[in-house]
C-alpha positions as CSV (number, residue, x, y, z in Angstrom):
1,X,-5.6,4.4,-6.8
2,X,-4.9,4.9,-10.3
3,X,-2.8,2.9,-12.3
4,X,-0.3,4.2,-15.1
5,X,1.6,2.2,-17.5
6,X,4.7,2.8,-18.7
7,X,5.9,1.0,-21.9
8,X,9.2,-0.3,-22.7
9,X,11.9,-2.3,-22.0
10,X,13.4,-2.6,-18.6
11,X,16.8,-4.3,-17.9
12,X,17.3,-6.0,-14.8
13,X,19.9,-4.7,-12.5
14,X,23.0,-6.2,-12.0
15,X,24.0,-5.7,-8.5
16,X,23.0,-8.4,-5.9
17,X,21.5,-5.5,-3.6
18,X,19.7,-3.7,-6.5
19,X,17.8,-7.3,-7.8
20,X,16.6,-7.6,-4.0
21,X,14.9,-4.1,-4.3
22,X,13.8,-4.5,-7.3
23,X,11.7,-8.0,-6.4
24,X,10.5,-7.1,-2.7
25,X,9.2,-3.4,-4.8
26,X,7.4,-6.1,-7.5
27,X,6.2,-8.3,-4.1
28,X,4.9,-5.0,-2.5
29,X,3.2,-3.6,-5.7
30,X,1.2,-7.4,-6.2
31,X,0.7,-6.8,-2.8
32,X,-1.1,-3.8,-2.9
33,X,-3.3,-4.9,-5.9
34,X,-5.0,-8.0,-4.6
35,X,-8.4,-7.5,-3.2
36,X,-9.0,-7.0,0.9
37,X,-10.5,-9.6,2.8
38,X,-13.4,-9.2,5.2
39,X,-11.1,-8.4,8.2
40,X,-9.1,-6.0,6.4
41,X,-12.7,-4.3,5.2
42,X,-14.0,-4.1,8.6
43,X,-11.0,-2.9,10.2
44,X,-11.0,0.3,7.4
45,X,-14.8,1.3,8.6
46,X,-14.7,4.5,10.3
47,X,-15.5,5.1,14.1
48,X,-16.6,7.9,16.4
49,X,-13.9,9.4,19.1
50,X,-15.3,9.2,22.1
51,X,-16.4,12.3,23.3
52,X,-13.7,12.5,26.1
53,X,-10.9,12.6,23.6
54,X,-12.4,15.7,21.4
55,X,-10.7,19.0,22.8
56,X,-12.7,21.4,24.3
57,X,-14.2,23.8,21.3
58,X,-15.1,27.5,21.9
């Protein structure tokens, strides 16, 4: 994933609604950053169809 940084200021929104999006994006964002556990690792390994599942190939 690559990363880009944007400099400035940013002004926090005003509207009830809009400071809820903004903090579940920053939760999601922190969220996709931190490192997988073992689980989540194993889980991402790829596996073979089974070879009753690929289509018939002529």
């Amino acid at each position: 994933m690559q990363r880009h940084t944007v400099s400035g200021t940013f002004q926090m929104p005003q509207e009830p609604k809009q400071k809820q999006l903004h903090r579940q994006l920053s939760e999601f964002a922190n969220w996709m950053q931190r490192p997988k556990d073992a689980n989540e690792i194993q889980k991402d390994k790829q596996q073979s169809v089974p070879v009753a599942m690929l289509p018939m190939v002529f």
